[in-house]
C-alpha positions as a printed NumPy array, in Angstrom:
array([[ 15.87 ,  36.19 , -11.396],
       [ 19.699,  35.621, -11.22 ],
       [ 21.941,  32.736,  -9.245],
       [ 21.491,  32.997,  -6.208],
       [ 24.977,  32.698,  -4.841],
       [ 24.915,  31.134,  -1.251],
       [ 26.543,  32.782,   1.621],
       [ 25.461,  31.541,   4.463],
       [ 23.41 ,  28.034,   4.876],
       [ 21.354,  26.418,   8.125],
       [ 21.739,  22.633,   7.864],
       [ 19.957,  20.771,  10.817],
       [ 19.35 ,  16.727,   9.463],
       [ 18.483,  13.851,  11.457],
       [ 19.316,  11.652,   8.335],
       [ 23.173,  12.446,   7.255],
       [ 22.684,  10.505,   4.05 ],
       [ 25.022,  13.117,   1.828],
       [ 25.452,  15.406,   4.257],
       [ 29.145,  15.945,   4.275],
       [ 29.039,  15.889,   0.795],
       [ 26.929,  18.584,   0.247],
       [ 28.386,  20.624,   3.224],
       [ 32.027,  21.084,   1.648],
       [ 30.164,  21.975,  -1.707],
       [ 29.102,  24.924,   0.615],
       [ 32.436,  25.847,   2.41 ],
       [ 34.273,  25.262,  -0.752],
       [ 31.422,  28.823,  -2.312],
       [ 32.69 ,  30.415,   0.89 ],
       [ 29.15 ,  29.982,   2.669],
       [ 29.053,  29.9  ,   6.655],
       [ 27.466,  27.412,   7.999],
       [ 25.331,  27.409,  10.926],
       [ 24.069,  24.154,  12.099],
       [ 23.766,  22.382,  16.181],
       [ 23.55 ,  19.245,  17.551],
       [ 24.58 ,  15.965,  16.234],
       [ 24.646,  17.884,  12.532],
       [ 26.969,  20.044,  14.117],
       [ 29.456,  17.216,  15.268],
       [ 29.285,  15.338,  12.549],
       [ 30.52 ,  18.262,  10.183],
       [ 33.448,  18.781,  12.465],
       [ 34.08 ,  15.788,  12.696],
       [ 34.579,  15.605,   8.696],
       [ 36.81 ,  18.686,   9.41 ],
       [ 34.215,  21.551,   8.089],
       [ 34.362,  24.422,   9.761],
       [ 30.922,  25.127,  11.151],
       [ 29.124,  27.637,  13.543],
       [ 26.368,  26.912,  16.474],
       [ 23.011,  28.453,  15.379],
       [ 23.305,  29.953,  19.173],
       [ 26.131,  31.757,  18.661],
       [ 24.59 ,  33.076,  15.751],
       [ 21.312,  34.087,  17.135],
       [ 22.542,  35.167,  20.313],
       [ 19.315,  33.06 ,  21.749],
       [ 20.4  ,  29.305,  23.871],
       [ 18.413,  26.454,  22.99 ],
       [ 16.389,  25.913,  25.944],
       [ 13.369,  23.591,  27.057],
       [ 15.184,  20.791,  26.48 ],
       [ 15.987,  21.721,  22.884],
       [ 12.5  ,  22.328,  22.206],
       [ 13.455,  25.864,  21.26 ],
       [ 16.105,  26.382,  19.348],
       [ 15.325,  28.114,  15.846],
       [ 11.817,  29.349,  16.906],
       [ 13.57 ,  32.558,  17.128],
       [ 13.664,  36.041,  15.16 ],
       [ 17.669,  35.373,  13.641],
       [ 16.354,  32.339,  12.146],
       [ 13.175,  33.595,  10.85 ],
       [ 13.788,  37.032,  10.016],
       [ 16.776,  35.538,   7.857],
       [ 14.428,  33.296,   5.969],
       [ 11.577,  35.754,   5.469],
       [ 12.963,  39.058,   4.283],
       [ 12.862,  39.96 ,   0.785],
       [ 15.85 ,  40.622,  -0.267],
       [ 14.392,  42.91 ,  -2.401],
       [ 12.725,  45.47 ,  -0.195],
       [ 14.573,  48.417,   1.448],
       [ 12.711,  48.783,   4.581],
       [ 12.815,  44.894,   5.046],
       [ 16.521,  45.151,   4.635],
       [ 16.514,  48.644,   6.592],
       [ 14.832,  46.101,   9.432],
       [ 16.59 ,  43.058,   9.524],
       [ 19.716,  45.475,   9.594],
       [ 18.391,  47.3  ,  12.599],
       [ 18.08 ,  44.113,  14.932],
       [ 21.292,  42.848,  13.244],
       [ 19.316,  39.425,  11.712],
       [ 21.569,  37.908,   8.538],
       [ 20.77 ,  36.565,   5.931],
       [ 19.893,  32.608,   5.25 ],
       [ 20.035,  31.657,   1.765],
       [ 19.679,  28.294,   2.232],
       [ 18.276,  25.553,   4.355],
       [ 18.646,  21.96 ,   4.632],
       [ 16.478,  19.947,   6.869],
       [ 14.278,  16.87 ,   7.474],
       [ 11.971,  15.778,  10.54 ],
       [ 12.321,  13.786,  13.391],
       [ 11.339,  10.765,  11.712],
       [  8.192,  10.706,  13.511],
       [  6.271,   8.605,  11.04 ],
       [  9.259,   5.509,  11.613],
       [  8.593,   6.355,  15.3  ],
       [  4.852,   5.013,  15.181],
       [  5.994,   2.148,  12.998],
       [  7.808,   0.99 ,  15.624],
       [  5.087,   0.887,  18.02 ],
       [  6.683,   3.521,  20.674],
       [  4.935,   4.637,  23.313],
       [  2.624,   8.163,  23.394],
       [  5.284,  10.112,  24.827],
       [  8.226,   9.301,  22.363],
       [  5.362,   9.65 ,  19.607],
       [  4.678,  13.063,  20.931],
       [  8.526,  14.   ,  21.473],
       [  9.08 ,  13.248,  17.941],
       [  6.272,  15.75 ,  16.48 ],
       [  8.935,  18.41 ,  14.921],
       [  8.357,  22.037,  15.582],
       [ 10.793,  23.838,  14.578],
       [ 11.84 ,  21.901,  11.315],
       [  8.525,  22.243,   9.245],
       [  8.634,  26.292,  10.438],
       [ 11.496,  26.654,   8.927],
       [ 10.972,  24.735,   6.163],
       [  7.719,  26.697,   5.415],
       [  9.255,  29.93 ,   6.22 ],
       [ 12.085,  29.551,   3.732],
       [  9.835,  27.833,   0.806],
       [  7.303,  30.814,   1.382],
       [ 10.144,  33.055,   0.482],
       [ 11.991,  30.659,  -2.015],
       [ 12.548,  33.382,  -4.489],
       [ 15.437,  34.59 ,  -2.272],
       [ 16.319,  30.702,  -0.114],
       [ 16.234,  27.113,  -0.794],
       [ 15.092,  24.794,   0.894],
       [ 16.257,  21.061,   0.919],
       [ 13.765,  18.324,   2.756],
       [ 15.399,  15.138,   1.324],
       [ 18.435,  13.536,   1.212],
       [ 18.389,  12.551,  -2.571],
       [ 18.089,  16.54 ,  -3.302],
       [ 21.347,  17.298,  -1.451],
       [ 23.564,  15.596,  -4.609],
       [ 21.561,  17.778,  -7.384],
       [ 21.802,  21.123,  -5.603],
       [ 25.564,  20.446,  -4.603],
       [ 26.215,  19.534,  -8.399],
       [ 24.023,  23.341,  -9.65 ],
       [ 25.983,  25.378,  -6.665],
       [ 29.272,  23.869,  -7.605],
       [ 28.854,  24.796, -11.612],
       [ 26.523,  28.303, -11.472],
       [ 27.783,  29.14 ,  -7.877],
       [ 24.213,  29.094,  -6.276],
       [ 20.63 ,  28.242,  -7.087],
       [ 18.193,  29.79 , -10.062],
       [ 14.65 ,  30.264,  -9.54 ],
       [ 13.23 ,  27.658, -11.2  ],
       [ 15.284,  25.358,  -8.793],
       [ 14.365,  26.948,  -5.724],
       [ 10.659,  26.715,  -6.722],
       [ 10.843,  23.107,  -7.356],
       [ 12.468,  22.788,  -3.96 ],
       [  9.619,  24.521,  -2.317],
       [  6.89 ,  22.694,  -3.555],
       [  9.021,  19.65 ,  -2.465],
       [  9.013,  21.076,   0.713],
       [  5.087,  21.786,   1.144],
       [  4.439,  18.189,   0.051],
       [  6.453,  17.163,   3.133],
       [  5.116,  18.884,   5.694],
       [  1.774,  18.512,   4.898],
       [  2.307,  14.805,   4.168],
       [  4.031,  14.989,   7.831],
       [  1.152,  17.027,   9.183],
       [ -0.845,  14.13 ,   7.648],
       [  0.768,  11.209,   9.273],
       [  0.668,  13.041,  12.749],
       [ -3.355,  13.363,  12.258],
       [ -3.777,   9.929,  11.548],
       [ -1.806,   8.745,  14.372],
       [ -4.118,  11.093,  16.76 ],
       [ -7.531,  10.091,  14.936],
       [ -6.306,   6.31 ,  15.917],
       [ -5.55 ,   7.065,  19.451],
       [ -8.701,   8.565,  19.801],
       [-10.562,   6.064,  18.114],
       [-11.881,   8.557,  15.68 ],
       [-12.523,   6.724,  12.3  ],
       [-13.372,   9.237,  10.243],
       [-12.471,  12.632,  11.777],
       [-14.01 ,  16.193,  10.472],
       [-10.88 ,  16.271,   8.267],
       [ -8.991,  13.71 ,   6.388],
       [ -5.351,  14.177,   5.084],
       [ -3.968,  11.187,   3.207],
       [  0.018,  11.15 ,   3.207],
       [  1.566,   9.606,   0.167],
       [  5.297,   9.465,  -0.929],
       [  6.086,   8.141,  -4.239],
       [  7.481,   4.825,  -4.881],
       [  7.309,   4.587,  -8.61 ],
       [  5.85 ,   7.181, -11.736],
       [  4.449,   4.003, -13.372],
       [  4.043,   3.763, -17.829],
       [  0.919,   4.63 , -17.957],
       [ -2.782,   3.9  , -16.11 ],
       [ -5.212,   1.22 , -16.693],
       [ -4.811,   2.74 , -20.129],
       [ -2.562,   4.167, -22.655],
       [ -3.624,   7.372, -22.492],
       [ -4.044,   7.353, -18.752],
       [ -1.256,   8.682, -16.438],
       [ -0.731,   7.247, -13.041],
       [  1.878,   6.532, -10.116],
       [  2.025,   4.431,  -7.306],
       [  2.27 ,   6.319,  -3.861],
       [  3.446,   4.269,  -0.457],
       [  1.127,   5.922,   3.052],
       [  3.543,   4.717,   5.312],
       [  1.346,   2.073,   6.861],
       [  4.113,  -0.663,   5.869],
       [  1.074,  -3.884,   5.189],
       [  3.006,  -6.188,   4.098],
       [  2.617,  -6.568,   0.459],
       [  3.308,  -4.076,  -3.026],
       [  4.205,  -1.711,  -0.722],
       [  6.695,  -3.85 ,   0.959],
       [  7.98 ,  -6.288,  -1.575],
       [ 11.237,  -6.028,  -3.405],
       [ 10.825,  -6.89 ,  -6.815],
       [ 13.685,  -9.422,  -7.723],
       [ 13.346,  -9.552, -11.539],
       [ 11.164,  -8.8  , -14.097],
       [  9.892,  -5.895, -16.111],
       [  8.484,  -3.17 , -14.637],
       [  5.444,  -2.996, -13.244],
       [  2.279,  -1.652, -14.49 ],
       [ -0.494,  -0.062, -13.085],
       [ -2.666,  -3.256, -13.913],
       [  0.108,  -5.283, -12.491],
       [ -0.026,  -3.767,  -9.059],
       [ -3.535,  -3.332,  -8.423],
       [ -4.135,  -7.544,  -9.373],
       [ -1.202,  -8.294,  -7.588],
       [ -2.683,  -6.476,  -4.924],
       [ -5.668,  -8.321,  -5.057],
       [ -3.903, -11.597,  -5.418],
       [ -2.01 , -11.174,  -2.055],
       [ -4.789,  -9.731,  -0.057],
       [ -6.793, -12.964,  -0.896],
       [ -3.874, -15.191,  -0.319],
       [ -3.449, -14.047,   3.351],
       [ -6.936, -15.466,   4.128],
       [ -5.79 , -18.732,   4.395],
       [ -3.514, -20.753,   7.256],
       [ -2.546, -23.611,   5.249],
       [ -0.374, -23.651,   2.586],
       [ -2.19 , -21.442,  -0.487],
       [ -2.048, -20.146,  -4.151],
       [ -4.091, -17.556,  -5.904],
       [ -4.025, -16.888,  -9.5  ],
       [ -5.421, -13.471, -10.436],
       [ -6.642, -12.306, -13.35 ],
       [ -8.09 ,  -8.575, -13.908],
       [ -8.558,  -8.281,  -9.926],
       [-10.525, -11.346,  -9.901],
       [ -9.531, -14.842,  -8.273],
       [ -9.477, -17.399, -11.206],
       [ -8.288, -20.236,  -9.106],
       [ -7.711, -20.483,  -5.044],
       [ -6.595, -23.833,  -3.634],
       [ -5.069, -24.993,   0.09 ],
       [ -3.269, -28.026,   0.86 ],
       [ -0.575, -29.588,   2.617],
       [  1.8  , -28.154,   0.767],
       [  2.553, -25.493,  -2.421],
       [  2.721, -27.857,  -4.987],
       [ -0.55 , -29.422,  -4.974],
       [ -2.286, -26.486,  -3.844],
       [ -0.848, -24.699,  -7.425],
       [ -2.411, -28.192,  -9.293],
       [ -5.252, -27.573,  -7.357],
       [ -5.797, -23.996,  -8.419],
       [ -4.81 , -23.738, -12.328],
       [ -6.843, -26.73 , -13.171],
       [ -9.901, -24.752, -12.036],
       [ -9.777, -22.611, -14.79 ],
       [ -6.46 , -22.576, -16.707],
       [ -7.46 , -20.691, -19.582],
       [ -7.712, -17.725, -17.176],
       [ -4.649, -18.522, -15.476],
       [ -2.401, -17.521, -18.949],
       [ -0.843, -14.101, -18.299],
       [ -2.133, -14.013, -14.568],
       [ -0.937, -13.109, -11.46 ],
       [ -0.231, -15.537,  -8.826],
       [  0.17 , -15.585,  -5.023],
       [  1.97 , -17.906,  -2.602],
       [  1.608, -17.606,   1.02 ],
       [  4.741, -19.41 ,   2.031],
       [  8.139, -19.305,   0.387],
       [  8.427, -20.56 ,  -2.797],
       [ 10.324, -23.322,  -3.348],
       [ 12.242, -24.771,  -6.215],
       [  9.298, -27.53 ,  -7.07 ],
       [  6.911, -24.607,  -7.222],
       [  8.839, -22.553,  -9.193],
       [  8.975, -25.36 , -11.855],
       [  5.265, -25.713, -11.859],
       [  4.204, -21.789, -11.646],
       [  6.932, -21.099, -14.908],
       [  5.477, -23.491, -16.615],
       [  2.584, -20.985, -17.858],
       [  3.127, -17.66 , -19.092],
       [  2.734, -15.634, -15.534],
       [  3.009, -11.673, -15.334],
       [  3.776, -11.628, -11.861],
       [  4.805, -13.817,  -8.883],
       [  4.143, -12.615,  -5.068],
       [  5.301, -14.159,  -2.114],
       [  7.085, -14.068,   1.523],
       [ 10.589, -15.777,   0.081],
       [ 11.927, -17.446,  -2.815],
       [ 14.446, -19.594,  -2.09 ],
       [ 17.731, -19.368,  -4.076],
       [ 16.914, -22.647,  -6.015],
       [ 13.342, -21.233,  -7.252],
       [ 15.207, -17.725,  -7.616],
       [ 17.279, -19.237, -10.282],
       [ 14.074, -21.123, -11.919],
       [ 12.07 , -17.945, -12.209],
       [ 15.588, -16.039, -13.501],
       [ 15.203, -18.117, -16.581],
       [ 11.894, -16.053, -17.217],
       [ 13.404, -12.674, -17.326],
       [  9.86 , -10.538, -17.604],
       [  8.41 , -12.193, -15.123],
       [  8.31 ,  -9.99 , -11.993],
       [  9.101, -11.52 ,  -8.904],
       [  8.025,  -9.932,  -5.471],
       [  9.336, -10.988,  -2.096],
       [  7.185,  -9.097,   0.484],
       [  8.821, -10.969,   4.096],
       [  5.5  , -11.128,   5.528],
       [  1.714, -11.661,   5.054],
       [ -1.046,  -8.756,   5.206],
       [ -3.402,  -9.829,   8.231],
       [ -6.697, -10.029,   6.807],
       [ -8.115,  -9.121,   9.894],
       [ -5.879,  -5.963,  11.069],
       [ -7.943,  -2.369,  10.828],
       [ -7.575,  -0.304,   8.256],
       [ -9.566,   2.481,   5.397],
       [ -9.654,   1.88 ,   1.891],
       [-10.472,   5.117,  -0.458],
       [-12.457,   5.345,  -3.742],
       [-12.919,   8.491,  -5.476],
       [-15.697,  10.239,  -6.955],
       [-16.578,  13.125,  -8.38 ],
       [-15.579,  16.171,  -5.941],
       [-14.514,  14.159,  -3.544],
       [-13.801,  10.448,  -1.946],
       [-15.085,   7.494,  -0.343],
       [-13.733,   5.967,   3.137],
       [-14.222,   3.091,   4.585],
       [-13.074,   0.346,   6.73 ],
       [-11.168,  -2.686,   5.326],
       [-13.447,  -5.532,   4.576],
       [-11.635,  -7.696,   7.647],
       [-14.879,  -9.418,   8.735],
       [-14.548, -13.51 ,   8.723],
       [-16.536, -16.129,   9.93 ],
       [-16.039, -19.711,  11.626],
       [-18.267, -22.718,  11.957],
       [-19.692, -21.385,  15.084],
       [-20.817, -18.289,  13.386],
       [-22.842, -20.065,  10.79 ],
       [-26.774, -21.139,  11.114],
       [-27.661, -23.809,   9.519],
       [-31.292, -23.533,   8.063],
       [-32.364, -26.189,   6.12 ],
       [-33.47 , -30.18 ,   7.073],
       [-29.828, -31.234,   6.322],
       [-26.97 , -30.186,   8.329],
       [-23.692, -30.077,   6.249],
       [-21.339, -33.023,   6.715],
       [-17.485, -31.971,   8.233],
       [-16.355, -31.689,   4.613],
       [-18.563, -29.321,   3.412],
       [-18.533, -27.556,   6.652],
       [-14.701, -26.828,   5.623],
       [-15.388, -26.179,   2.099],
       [-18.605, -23.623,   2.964],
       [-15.715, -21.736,   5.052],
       [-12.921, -21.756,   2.607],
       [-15.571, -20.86 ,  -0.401],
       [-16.928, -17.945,   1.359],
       [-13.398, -16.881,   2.125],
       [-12.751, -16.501,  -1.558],
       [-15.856, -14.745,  -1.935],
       [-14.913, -12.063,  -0.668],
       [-12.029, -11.335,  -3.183],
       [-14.402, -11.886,  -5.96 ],
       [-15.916,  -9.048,  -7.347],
       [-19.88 ,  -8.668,  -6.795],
       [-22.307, -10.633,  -7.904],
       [-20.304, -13.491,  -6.935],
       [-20.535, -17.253,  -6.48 ],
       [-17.402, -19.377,  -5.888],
       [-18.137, -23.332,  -6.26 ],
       [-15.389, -25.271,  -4.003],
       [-14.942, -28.298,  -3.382],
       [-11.553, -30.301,  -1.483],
       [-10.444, -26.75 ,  -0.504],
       [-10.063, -25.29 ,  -3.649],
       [-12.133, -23.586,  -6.271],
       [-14.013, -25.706,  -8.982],
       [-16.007, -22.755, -10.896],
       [-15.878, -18.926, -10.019],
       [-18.605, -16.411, -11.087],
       [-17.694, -12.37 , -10.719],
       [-19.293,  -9.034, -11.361],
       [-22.332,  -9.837, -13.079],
       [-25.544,  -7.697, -12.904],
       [-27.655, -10.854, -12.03 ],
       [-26.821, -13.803,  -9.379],
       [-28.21 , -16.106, -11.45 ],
       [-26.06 , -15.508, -13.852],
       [-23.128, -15.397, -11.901],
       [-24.416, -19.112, -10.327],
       [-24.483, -20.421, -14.449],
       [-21.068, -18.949, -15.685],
       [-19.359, -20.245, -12.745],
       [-20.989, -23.691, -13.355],
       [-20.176, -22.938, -17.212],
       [-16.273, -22.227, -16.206],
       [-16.77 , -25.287, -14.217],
       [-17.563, -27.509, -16.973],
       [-15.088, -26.144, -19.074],
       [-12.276, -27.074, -16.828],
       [-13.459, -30.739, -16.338],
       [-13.066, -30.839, -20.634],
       [ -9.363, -29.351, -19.98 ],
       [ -8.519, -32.025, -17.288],
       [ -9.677, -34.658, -19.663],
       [-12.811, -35.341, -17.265],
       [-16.405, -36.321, -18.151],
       [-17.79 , -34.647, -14.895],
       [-18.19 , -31.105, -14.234],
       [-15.901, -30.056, -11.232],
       [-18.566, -28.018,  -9.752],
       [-20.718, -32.054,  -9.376],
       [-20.195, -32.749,  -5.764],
       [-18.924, -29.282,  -4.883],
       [-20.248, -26.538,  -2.175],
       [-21.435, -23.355,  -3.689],
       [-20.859, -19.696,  -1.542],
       [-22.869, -16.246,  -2.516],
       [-21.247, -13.105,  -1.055],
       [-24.606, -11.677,  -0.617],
       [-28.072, -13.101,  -0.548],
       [-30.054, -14.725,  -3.151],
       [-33.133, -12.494,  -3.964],
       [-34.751, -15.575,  -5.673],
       [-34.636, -18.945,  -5.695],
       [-33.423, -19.447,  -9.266],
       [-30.062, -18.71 ,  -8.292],
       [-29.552, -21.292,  -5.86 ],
       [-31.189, -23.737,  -8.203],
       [-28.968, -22.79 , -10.842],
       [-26.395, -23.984,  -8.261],
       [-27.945, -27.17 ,  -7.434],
       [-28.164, -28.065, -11.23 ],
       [-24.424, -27.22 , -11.293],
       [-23.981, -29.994,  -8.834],
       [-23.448, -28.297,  -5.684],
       [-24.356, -30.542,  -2.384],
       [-24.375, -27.288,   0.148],
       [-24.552, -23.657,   0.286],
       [-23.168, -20.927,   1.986],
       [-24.957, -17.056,   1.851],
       [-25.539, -14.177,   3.845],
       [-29.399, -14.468,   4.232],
       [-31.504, -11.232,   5.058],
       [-33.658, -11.448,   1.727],
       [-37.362, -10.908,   1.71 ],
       [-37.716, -14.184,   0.468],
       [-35.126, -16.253,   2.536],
       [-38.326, -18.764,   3.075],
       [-38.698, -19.195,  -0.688],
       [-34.956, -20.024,  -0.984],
       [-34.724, -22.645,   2.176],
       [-37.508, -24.183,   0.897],
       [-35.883, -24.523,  -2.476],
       [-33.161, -26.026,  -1.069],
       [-35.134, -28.811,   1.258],
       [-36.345, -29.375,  -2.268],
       [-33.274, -29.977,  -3.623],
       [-31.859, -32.002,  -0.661],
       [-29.271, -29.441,   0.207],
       [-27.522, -28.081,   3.628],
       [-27.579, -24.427,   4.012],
       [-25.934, -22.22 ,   6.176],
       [-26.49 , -18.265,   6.694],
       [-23.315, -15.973,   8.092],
       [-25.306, -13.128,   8.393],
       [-21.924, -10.959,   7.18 ],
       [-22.294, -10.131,   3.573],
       [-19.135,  -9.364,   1.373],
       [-19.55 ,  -6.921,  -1.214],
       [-16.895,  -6.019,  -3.583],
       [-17.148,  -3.364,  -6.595]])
């Protein structure tokens, strides 16, 4: 099909990014252009000669503004085809014009929920009329566009001013545009409804996604991906501004990811170093710098090529320390400018500055597909304190290991299942992840363990001395012995086994305190 030339254009925007830009593109075709309200005024006021969509339809806006295109000379001028006689014979008979193009976007309903308004301005800013007439003109884009977004509005202006009006192929493009934003609009307005009536998993589930970046490639070469924002604003990927660097990879952003979630856990100072979506090294302290000393030296051959995390801003001394390793990606609250400058002199290294902290605790769904289909469920904010714990064995855990049972089980929850974290001063000594057997998970963190004592120079294993925490329970005894051989003084699991007996008995045996949370943390 030919150019399109427009003649007369509806342009109704609540964001004016480009607006008057795009509108004297139109005047200067010779298009009319209908428009109302503050769109209206602010066209004027640019000196464009523009004409109220009431005047045009013949029909006032009424209920408040509630209706105001919900009306046959806005619809019947979107929805005839051109190219039928007895839908021109009609729209002829009840004297309905022709739209050829429309430009709109929503009440921004989705930044009115962000904000934390109240119901009724929530409700108020559920648009009506804009995704009906965005749906009526995409339906019939072989004969309107349809603009939803303000970075379409310099494209469009740029093909009307050279051709004189749109092709086909544009005006398809532009619909499916359109489609994706209502539905991901319809999306966000179920969500928000399913959370004020508590309903965690309704009957249906629309996810809304808008894309932030079409990323290099997947986990793989030959894997496409992209990374989509939902609107939910948690602090973190989806937040941060990335101050330097390369850009990101998929890889990059799901460890990163994983490296700020686990950060969050902790109120003191923190670092986490990352590496394939696994913790390598976790340490608190008083302040950045040690806790960084703390966590590299429990396994810095890991730590090459990582991904670390900072829950406070970064300072200059930290900066120094954390560029002193090859590091793919740094993520914190701040940087300030002294440490900006440090990590400048690393020019791939990507530096993210979220200005905040994910709560660990704060509701939320995490997906995982399948085949035909997904998985839901709620965020994995379940923690426990000293209160919650029940100690089960002759010896009761001094105040130190009380502190380290809490922070080691912390981390175990960011390690990926089986899992067994040794800790010991409030930071990691020896870190086990994903293997099929707890035992074995118990022997390669004591393994790692050793290892890093030979790096420090040290004759003991870091793991001698150390608490030990399971994210689930041990099904056997060997695994907790494995863990008492390693050195470990106290334990922290879920309990629930069939043989929980067998395993506190095995660790009177041993001489060690034991405490059940009865919370388990899975991770796959």
């Amino acid at each position: 099909m030919a150019t399109l030339p427009i003649r007369r254009a509806l342009l109704s925007v609540s964001d004016k990014t480009g607006l008057v830009e795009f509108a004297r593109t139109l005047a200067a075709q010779g298009a009319e252009i209908l428009s109302t309200g503050g769109t209206a005024k602010a066209l004027r006021d640019a000196g464009i000669p523009v004409k109220e969509l009431s005047d045009h339809t013949g029909f006032p806006e009424i209920l408040d503004g509630r209706v105001k295109t919900l009306v046959p000379g806005v619809h019947g001028g979107l929805l005839f085809r051109r190219d039928l006689p007895e839908h021109v014979a009609q729209v002829e008979q009840h004297g309905i014009a022709p739209i050829d193009l429309v430009c709109v976007n929503l009440y921004p309903f989705e930044a009115t929920v962000a904000r934390g308004a109240s119901y009724e301005d929530c409700v108020e800013n559920i648009d009506i009329g804009g995704p009906a007439m965005i749906r009526s003109a995409a339906k019939n884009h072989a004969h309107v566009a349809v603009l939803t977004e303000p970075e379409q509005l310099l494209e469009v202006a740029k093909e009307i001013a050279e051709t004189g009006g749109t092709s086909l192929a544009t005006r398809k493009t532009l619909a499916a545009a359109a489609y994706a934003r209502t539905a991901a609009y319809d999306a966000a307005i179920s969500r928000w409804f399913a959370q004020e009536l508590a309903q965690d998993f309704p009957q249906r589930l629309s996810i809304p996604g808008l894309l932030k970046q079409t990323l290099r490639y997947g986990e793989n070469p030959h894997q496409q991906a992209a990374f989509y924002v939902d609107g939910t604003h948690r602090p973190g990927i989806a937040t941060a501004e990335q101050v330097q660097g390369k850009e990101l990879s998929y890889n990059n952003l799901n460890d990163t990811d994983a490296a700020y979630e686990a950060v969050a856990e902790f109120e003191e100072p923190a670092i986490v170093i990352v590496k394939h979506a696994n913790p390598c090294g976790v340490a608190t302290a008083a302040e950045l710098n040690a806790a960084w000393d703390a966590a590299l030296r429990c396994d810095p051959v890991s730590a090459f090529g990582g991904i670390i995390a900072a829950n406070r801003p970064l300072t200059a001394e930290a900066a120094e320390r954390i560029t002193a390793i090859f590091t793919e990606v740094v993520i914190a609250p701040d940087a300030d400018e002294a440490a900006r400058a440090i990590f400048a002199k690393k020019k791939n290294l990507r530096l993210l500055l979220t200005g905040g902290l994910p709560d660990p605790g704060a509701p939320g769904t995490t997906f995982r597909s399948v085949a035909g289909g997904f998985l839901a469920q709620s965020r994995d904010a379940g923690r426990v304190a000293v209160a919650d714990l029940k100690v089960v064995t002759k010896r009761q855990p001094t105040t130190q290991e009380m502190q380290d049972l809490i922070f080691a089980f912390r981390v175990c929850k960011h390690v990926k299942s089986n899992a067994i974290v040794y800790a010991k001063g409030g930071a990691t000594v020896g870190i086990g992840a994903g293997q099929m057997s707890r035992v074995d998970s118990a022997r390669i963190a004591a393994w790692k363990s050793a290892e890093a004592a030979k790096a420090a120079g040290l004759d003991t294993p870091l793991a001698q001395g150390s608490v030990v925490a399971s994210d689930a329970f041990f099904p056997f005894a060997d695994g907790l012995q494995a863990a008492a051989a390693a050195g470990a003084t106290a334990v922290i699991q879920p309990g629930g086994s069939m043989r929980d007996n067998e395993v506190i008995a095995a660790a009177d045996e041993a001489g060690l305190a034991m405490v059940m949370t009865g919370m388990r943390h899975f991770r796959h």
